[in-house]
C-alpha positions as CSV (number, residue, x, y, z in Angstrom):
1,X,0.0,0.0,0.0
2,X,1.2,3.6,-0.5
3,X,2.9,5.2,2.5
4,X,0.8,8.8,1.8
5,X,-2.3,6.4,2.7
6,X,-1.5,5.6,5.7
7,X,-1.4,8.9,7.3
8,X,-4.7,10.4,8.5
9,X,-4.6,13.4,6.7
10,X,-5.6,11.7,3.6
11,X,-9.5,12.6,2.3
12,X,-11.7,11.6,-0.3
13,X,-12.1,14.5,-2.7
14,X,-16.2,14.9,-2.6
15,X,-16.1,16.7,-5.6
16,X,-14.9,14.0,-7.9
17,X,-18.5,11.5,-8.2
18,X,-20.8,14.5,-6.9
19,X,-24.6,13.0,-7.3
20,X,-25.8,15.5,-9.3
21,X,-23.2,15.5,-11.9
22,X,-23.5,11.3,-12.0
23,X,-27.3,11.9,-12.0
24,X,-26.7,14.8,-15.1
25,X,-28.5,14.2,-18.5
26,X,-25.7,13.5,-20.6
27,X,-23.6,11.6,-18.6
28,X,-27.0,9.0,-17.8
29,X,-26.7,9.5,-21.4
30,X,-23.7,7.4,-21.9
31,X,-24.2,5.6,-18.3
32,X,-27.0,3.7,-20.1
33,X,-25.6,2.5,-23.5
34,X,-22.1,1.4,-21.3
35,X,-20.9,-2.0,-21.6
36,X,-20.2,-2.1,-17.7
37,X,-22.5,-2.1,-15.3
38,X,-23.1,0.8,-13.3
39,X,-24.8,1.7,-10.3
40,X,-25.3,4.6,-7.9
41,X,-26.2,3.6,-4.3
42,X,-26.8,6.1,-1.2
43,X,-26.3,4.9,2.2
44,X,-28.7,3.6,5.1
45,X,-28.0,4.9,8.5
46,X,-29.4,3.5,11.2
47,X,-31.2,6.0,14.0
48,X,-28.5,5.9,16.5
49,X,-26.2,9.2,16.1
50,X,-22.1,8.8,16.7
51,X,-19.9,11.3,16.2
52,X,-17.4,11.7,13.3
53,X,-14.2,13.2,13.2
54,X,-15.8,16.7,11.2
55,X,-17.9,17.0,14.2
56,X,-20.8,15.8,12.6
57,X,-23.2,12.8,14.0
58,X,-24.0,9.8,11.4
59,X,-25.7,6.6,12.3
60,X,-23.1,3.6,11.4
61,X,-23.9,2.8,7.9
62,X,-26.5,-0.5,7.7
63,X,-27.6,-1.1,4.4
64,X,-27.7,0.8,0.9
65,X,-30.6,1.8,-1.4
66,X,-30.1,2.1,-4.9
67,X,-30.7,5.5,-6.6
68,X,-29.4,4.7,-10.1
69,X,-28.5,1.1,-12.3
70,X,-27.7,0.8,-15.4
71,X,-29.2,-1.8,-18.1
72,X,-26.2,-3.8,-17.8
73,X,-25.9,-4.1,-14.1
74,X,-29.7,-5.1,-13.6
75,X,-28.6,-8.0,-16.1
76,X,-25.7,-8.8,-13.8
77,X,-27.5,-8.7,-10.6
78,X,-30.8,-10.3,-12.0
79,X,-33.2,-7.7,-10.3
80,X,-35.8,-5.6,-12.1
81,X,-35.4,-1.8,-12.1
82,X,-38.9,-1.7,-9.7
83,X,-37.1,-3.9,-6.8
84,X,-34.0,-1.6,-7.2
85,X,-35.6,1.3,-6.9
86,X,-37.6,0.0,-4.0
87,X,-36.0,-2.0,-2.2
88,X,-33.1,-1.6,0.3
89,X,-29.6,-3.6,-1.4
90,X,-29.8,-6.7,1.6
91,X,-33.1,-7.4,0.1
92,X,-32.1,-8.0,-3.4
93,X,-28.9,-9.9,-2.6
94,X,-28.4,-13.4,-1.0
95,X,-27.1,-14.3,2.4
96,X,-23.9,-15.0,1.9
97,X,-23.1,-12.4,-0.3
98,X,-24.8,-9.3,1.6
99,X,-22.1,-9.0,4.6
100,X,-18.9,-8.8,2.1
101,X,-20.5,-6.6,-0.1
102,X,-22.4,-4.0,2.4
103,X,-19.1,-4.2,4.6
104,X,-17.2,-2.9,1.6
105,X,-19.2,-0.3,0.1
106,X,-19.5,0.9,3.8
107,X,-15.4,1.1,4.1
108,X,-15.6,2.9,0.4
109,X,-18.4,5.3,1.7
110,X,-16.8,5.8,5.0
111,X,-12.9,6.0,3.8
112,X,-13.2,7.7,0.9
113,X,-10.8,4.8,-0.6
114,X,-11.6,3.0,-3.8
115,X,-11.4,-0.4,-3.7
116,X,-11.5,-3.2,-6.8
117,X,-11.6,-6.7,-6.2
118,X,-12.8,-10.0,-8.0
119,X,-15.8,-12.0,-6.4
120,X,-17.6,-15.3,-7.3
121,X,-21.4,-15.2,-6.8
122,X,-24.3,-17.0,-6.6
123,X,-26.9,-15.4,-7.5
124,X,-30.2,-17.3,-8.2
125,X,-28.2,-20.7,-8.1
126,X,-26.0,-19.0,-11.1
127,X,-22.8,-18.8,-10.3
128,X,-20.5,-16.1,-11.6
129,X,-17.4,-14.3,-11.7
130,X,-17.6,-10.4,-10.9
131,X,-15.2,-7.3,-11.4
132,X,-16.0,-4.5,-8.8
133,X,-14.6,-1.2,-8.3
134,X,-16.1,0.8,-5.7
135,X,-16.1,4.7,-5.7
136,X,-16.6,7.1,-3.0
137,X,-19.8,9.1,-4.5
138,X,-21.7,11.7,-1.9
139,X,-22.7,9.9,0.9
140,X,-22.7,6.6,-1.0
141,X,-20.9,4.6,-3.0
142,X,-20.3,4.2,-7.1
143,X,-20.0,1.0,-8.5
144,X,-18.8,-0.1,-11.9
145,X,-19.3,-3.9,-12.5
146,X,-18.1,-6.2,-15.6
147,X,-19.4,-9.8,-15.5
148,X,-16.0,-11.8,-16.1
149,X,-17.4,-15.3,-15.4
150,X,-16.3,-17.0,-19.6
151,X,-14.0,-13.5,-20.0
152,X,-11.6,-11.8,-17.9
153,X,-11.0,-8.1,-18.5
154,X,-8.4,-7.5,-21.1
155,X,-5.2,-5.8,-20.2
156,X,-6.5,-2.5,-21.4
157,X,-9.5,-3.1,-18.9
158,X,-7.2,-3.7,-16.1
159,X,-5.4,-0.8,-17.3
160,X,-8.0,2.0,-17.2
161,X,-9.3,0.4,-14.0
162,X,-5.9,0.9,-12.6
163,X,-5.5,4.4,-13.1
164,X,-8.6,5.2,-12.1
165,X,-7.8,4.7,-8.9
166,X,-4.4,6.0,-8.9
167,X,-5.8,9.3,-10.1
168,X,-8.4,9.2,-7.2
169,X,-5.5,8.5,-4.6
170,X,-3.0,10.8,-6.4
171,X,-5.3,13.5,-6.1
172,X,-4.9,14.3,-10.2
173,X,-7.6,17.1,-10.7
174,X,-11.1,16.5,-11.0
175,X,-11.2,16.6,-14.9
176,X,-8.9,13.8,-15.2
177,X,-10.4,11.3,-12.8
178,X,-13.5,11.9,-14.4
179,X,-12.0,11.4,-17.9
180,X,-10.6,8.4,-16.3
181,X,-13.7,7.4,-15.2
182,X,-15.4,7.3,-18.6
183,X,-13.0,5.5,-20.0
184,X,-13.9,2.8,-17.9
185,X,-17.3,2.4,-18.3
186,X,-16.7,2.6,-22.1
């Protein structure tokens, strides 16, 4: 891991995935002809306040709700737009998978830090293969998901993945982590 994020002074830039501009007319635009799936969650607190280092008081994060998907991560997730929009993200997903995945888009959310990882899921008795990268986005989290079950990403995949996140934890300027960012989700 890089030594600079390790010290506490590193912060997420909030600036970089603001909701509006994800939820903006031309980039749902392209969000919805994109060959990765893509999805905008916001997070669930519970009732009980604890205080933050900013002085604020969140409850702990418990669950997610969706507030955007794309065509292509409805596909991957096997959930109809209505239950997505409806229904909290612990009651679309199974069991086993709902602790890994809630407990990482709450370290994203909470952190600031991207992550991107490779997961096997079941989902519906279909097993797959999933690519993940998880962005800091308001209060919630972006995700960015490429079903790799029969193909794993190419190098150039891997690539533009990669350097997404090092301009996020580089702190490169907002116009070329969102640059980035469209490169990946193509």
């Amino acid at each position: 891991m890089t030594s600079f994020l390790r010290t506490p002074e590193w912060k997420a830039d909030n600036e970089l995935f603001a909701v509006s501009w994800l939820l903006s007319e031309p980039l749902q635009k392209r969000i919805t002809r994109a060959t990765t799936g893509v999805g905008l969650f916001e997070t669930v607190r519970s009732q009980a306040a604890e205080s933050t280092d900013a002085g604020q008081e969140y409850g702990s994060i418990v669950d997610f709700q969706y507030v955007m998907i794309n065509p292509v991560l409805q596909a991957i997730a096997r959930v109809t737009r209505e239950d997505c929009m409806s229904l909290p993200l612990s009651a679309l997903i199974p069991e086993g998978v709902k602790t890994t995945l809630i407990r990482r888009m709450a370290e994203v959310a909470e952190t600031g830090l991207p992550q991107h990882y490779n997961d096997v899921f079941n989902l519906d008795g279909v097993v797959s293969q999933h690519d993940q990268v998880c962005l800091k986005a308001g209060d919630g989290v972006l995700m960015l998901v490429m079903d790799v079950t029969y193909a794993p990403l190419l190098d150039e995949e891997f690539q533009r993945r990669s350097e997404l996140i090092e301009a996020i934890l580089t702190k490169a300027p907002v116009d070329v982590v969102r640059t980035r960012l469209m490169a990946v989700i193509v």
